[in-house]
N, C-alpha and C positions, 0 to 999 in steps of 0.2 A: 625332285625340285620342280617347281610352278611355273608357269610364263612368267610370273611377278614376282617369283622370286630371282628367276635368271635376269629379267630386263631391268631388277633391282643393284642384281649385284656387281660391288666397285670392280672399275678392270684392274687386271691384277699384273699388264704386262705392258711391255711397249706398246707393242702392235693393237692391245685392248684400247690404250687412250687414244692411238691415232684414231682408230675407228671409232670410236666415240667423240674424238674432238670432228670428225668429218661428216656425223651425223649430227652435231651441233650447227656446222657451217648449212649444211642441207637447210636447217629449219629456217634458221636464218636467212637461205637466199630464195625462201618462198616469199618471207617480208619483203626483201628489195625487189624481189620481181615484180610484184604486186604495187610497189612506189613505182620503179621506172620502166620496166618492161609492158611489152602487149596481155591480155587475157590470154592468150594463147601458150605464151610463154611460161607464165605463172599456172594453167594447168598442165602442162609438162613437172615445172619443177615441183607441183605437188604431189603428182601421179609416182615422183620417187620418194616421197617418205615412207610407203608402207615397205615397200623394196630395202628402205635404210635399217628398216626396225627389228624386222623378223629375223634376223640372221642373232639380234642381242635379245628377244625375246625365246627364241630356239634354243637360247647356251650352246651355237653353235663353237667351236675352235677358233681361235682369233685371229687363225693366218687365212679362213676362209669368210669370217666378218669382215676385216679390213679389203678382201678383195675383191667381195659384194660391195664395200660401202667406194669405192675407188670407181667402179665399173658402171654401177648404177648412176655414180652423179656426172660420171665419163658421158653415161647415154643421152642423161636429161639437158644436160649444158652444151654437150655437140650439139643437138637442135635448136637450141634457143640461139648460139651464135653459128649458125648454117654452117657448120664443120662437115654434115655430110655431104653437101656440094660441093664444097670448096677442097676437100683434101679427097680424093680419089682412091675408092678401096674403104675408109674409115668407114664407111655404113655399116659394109659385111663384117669389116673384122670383129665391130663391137656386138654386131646381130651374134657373131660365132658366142663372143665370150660370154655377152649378158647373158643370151639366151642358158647357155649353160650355167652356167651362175643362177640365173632365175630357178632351172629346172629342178636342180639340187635342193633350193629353197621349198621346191613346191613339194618332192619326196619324202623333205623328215616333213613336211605338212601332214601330206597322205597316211603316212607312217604309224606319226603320232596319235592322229584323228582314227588309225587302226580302220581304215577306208582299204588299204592297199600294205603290206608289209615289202617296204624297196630297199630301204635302208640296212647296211650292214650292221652285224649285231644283234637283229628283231628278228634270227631263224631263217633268214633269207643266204640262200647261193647267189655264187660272182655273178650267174646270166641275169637275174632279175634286173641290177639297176642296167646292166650291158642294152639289155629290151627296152624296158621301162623308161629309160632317160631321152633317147632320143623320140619316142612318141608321146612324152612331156614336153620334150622341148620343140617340137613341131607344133602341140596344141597351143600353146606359148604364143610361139611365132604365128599363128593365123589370129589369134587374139589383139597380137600385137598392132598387124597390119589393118584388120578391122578397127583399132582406136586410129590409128593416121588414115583411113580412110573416112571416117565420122566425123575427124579433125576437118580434112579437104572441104567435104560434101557441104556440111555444114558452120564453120569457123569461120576455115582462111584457104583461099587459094594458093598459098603460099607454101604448103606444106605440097615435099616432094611426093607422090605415088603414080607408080606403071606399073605396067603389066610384069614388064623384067624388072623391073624392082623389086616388087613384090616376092615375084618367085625366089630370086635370088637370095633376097635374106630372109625365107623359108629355106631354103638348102643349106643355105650358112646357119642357120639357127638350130637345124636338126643333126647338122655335124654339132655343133657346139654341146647338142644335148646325148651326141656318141660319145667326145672325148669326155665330158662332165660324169657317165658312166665307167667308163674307165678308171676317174681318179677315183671314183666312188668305193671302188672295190679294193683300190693301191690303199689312198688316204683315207680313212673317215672323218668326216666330220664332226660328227657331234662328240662331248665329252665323257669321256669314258663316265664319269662318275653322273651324266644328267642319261647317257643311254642307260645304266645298269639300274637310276631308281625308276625309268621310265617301264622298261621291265617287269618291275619286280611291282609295279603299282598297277599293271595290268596283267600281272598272273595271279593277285590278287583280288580285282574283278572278276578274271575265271573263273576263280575258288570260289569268291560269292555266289557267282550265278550258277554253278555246278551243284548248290547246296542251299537250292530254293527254301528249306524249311528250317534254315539256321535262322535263329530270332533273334533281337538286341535288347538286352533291358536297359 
């Protein structure tokens, strides 16, 4: 099955429409940001669409779409209404989840793209995502920090960053991408039926390229 086929096809369950009706609301609330909100604002809530998409272009599992599509618009809306100054701890906890959340995303990326095999299913042991998750989700989090520092430097002074800021939702982001390995190996994400054609469409590359002098008429 395709990206285009997966980010084509109807959801088939509760949890599929909520995260599709949340990734509707997302689009949506780029347009009103963009009416009444700052510039600053409206690149936030846009910087979450692609975060909203990939989890339905993946054919990931719908209790892990709707908890990317929850998380993601949890992160971009707490800044836009200063949730993380105002409620004390809300930074990290979401640095812990999104990042994990993110990291997961980034793995069946690598996975897919056949960059790195992380994901369960693709021939890989438990220690790979154990490893592999949290030095994703650290890279993640210095990426992260570098856009709210870009943000500050050049935007808006308005936007929080220090030095213990910084670190700290590096810490918390690369635990998030320890536990995110854990579940990786417990739950999988992706569907049984989009890992086995993903498989089976790259063991048949293999065979092609193993068999340079096979012709096509």
């Amino acid at each position: 099955m395709t990206i285009r086929d997966d980010f084509l096809r109807p959801p088939r369950s509760g949890a599929e429409w909520i995260a599709d009706s949340l990734r509707v609301i997302g689009v949506i609330a780029v347009g009103v940001a963009a009416i009444l909100l700052a510039p600053t604002d409206v690149g936030i809530t846009a910087l979450a669409l692609p975060a909203l998409m990939l989890p339905r272009m993946l054919g990931l599992r719908a209790w892990f779409d709707l908890a990317a599509c929850v998380l993601v618009l949890a992160a971009a809306w707490s800044n836009v209404f200063d949730l993380y100054r105002s409620i004390p701890g809300w930074d990290l906890l979401l640095h812990f989840a999104c990042t994990g959340v993110l990291a997961v995303i980034a793995a069946v990326l690598l996975t897919r793209a056949r960059i790195a095999p992380i994901t369960r299913g693709h021939g890989v042991t438990a220690r790979t995502p154990l490893v592999l998750l949290p030095v994703i989700a650290l890279a993640l989090s210095a990426v992260w920090e570098m856009i709210e520092w870009l943000g500050l430097t050049y935007l808006s002074d308005e936007i929080f960053v220090t030095y213990q800021d910084t670190i700290g939702d590096m810490v918390f982001g690369g635990l998030g991408g320890l536990v995110a390995g854990i579940a990786l190996v417990v739950a999988p994400v992706e569907r049984a039926s989009s890992t086995g054609e993903h498989r089976a469409e790259s063991v048949g590359r293999s065979a092609r390229t193993a068999t340079p002098g096979t012709s096509r008429e």
